[in-house]
N, C-alpha and C positions, 0 to 999 in steps of 0.2 A: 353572683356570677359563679354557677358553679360548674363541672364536668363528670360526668361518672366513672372516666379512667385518668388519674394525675397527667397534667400537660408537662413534658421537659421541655427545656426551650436550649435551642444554641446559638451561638453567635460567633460570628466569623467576624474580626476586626483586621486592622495592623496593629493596634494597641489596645492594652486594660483600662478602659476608664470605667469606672462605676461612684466615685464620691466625687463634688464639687473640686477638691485639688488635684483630679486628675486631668481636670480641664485644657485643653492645648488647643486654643483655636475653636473653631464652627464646627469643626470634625470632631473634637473631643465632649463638644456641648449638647451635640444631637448622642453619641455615646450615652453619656450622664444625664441626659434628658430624658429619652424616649427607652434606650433598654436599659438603664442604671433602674428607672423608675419601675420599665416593668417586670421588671428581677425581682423589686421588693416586694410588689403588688403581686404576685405569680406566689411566692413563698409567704404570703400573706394570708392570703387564700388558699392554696395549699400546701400544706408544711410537706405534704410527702414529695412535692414533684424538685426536680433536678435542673439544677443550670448549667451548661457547658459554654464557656467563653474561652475561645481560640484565638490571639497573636500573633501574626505572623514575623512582625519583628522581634519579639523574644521568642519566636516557637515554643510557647506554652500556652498549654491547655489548662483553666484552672476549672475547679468544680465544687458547684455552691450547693451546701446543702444542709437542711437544721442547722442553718445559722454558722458553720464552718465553710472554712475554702480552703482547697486543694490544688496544689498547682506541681504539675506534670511536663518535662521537656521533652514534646513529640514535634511531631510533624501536623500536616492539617492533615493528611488522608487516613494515619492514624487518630489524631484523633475525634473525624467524623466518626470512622467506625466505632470507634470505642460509645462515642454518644448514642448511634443509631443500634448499634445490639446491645447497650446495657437498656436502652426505654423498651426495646423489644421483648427480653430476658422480663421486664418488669411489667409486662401488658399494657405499657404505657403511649401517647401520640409527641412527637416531636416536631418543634415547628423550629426550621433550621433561618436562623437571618441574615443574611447574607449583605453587608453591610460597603455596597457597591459602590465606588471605585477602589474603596482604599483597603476592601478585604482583599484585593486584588496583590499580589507576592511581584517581584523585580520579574521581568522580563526572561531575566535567565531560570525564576522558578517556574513561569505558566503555564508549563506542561502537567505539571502537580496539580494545579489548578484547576484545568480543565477535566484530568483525570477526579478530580472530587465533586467535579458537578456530574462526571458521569457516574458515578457512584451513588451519588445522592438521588441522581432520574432511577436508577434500578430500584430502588427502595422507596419512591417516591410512587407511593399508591392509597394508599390507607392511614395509615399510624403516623408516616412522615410526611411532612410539606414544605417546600424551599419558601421561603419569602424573600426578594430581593428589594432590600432599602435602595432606592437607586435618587439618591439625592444630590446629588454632582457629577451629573453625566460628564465623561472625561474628554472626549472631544471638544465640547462646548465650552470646557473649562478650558482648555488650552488658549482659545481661542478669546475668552474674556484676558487671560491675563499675559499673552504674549504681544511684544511690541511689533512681531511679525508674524506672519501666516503660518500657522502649523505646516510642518512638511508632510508631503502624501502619504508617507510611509505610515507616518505616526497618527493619524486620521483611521486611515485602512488599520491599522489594528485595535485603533481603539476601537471603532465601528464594530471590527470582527470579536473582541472581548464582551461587547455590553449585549452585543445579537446574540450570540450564545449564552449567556449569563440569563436573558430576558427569557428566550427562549423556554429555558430548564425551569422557571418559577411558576410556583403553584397560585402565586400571590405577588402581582409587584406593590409596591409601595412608593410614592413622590411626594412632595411637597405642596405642588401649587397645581390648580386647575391648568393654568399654561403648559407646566411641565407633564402632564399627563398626556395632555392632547398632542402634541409635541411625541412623545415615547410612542404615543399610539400612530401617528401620520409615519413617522420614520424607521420606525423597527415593526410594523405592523401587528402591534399585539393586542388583541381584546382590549375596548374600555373597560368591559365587567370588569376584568383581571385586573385592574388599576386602581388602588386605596391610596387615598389624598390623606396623609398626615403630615400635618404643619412642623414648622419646626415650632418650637415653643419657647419656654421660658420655666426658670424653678422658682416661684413665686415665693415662696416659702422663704428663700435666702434673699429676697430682693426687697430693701425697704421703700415704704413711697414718699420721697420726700419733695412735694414742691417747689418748683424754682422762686429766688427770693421776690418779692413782692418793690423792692429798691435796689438800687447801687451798680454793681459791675455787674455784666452778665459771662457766665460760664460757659463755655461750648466745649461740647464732645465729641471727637471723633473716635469711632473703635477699627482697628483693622491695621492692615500692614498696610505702611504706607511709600506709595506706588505712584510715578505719572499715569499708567495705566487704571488706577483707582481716581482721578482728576484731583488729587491732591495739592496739586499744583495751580488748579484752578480754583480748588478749594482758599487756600491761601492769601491769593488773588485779592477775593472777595472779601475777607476776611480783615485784609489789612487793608481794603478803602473802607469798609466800613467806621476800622481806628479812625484811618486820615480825618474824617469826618469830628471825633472828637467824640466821640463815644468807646465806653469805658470796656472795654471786651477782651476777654482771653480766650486761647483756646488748647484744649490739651489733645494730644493724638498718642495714643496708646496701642503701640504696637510694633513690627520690625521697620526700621528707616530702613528703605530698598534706595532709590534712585532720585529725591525730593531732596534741595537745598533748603532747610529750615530757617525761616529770617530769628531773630534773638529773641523776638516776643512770643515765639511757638514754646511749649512745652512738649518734648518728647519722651516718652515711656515706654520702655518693651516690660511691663507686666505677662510671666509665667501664672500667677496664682491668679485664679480668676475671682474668688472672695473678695482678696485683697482690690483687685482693678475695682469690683462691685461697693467697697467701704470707700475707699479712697479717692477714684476716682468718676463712676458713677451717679452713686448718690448724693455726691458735692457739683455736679455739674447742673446748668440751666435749660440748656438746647441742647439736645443731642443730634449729630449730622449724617446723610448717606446721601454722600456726592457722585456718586457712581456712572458713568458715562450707559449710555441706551443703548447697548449693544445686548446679541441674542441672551447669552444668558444669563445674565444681571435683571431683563426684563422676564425671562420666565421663574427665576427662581424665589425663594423669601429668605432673607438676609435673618441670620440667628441673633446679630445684634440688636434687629430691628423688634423685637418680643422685649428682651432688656432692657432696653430705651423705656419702652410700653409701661413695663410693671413697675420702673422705676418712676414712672410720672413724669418724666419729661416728656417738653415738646417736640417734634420733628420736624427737620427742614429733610427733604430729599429732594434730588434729580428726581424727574418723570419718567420712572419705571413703571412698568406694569402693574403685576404682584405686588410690590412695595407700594405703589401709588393705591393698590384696587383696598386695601389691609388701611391706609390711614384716612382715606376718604371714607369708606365704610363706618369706622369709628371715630372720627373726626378727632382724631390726634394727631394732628401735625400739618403741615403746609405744601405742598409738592409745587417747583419749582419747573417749568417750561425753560427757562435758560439762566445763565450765570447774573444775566441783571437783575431778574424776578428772586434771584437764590439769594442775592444781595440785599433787597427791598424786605423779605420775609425777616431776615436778623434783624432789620431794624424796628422792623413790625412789635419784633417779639422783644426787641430790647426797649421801648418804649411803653407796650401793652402787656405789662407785667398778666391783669387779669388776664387775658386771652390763654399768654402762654401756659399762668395754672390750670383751667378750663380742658386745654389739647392736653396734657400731664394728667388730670384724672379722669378724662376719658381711657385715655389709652391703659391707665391702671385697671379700670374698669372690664377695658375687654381683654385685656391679660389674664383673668383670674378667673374671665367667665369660659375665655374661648382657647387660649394659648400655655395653661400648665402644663407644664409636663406630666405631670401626674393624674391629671384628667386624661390628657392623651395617653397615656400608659394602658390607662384602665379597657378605654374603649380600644386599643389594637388590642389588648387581650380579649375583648369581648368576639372580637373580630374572629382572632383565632380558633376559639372555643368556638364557636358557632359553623365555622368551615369544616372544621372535624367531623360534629357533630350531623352536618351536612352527607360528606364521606363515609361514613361509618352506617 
């Protein structure tokens, strides 16, 4: 993978992640996954080219290069500039990523905001190119995690934030086939202009360990836990399964929001995400994604759900789309039509120890082949390079 002029690359966040403890959540995991990854791979391949990663909650700009960083308290409109006339000054292409919704600054900065997408269109011809990661469409999300209906207002701007945002990009980027077609029917943009990159998994930091072959079985839940997540319903299940007299735990790791916990749950708001992954990952049996069939839970792919994968466990999920289309494909896991079926699968799996191994190295399987981050890194570089090259 080579280039005849060094590629800089930028990145617009709200925060630095680039190593596994920077990890905060699904946001901080696609961070660490897909540009942590291609940061290394980018300075791998070429020691000369430059990396600019932009903050907007610390308003710093830091600057990666032979293997040092430098870190700068600007602004973003400074320091776009500063990125797009130092790779110019250096004959170099820059591909800016715009890492949408959460590059997105408080309400009271968005004029800055939008004034940097206009900046970035002037210069956006040749050497420069915006790609927008638009992987949590902000509307949609509202609306998955709110117990009431977004209000108009806050609709209408999101609307009007991601159409402009979509608009200005040389290159969008999504996740799942749904969510594409989906970007494309509503904001009317080119399918060409649309690159499907999953979320993934770091394979490398995830060991496979098989659920036990006897005794108690382990369940896992990752995520903040939410009535709106059906964690309630989750529970539900969970504790007739006990009643029954089977021997079962289950741990939920993550913020307790709104959910009365009965004594036999174990709760965890794990920050470090190693830690979650040693601790309580790769000690668990079943991993779960109970997640109600609403729009965008169905179009999108759960960053859990790759973890679950390379760590070898099986899966129970609600009948989502995306999630459903990812474990049917690779036959890791079981997908659930309703809370009685989601009940009958735990006991499937607590009794059918082989099985559950079986869906655990499948899914290892297609983690490693389909869902690294570091594979994915490679090929959106490959991506890049090749659009340039196109351009140019």
């Amino acid at each position: 993978m080579m280039i005849k002029v060094p590629l800089n690359l930028m990145i617009l966040t709200n925060y630095f992640a680039i190593e596994p403890r920077n990890i905060k959540g699904g946001i901080g995991y696609r961070y660490v996954g897909l540009y942590g990854s291609s940061v290394k791979t980018l300075l791998k391949i070429s020691p000369e080219s430059k990396v600019f990663w932009y903050s907007h909650l610390d308003k710093s700009l830091r600057i990666i290069h032979l293997k040092k960083m430098m870190t700068h308290r600007t602004s973003m409109i400074k320091a776009l500039l500063y990125a797009i006339l130092t790779t110019l000054r250096e004959g170099k292409y820059l591909a800016v990523v715009i890492a949408f919704p959460y590059a997105v600054p408080k309400v009271s900065a968005i004029l800055w905001y939008i004034l940097s997408l206009v900046i970035l269109r002037c210069f956006a011809i040749t050497r420069v190119k915006i790609i927008i990661d638009d992987f949590d469409p902000p509307v949609e999300i509202s609306y998955a995690f709110s117990k009431t209906r977004p209000s108009t207002l806050s609709v209408i701007y999101g609307r009007a934030i991601e159409m402009l945002t979509l608009k200005s990009a040389s290159l969008i980027i999504t996740v799942s086939n749904s969510l594409k077609q989906y970007l494309a029917e509503v904001y009317h943009v080119r399918k060409e202009k649309i690159l499907i990159i999953p979320n993934g998994c770091l394979v490398r930091f995830i060991r496979c360990i098989p659920p036990k072959t006897k005794g108690p079985l382990a369940i896992l839940y990752s995520g903040s836990i939410m009535k709106t997540k059906n964690i309630d319903k989750l529970l539900s299940v969970v504790e007739s399964v006990r009643n029954k007299g089977l021997d079962i735990s289950i741990v939920l790791t993550g913020k307790l929001v709104d959910v009365s916990l009965p004594e036999w749950a174990v709760q965890k708001q794990v920050e470090d995400w190693i830690y979650y992954v040693k601790d309580h990952l790769e000690k668990s049996d079943v991993c779960v994604i109970p997640y109600p069939s609403k729009l965008f839970w169905n179009l999108t792919l759960l960053a859990k759900l790759f973890d679950y994968m390379a760590a070898g466990k099986p899966i129970i999920s609600t009948n989502l789309k995306e999630t459903g289309n990812i474990i049917k494909t690779f036959n890791c896991g079981l997908i659930a039509k309703d809370w009685k079926e989601f009940e009958q699968h735990i006991e499937r799996l607590y009794q059918d120890r082989e099985l559950a191994i079986k869906l655990g190295e499948n899914g290892r399987k297609a983690a490693e082949r389909y869902f690294d981050y570091e594979k994915l890194a490679k090929n959106f570089l490959a991506t890049l390079i090749e659009m340039f090259r196109e351009s140019s």
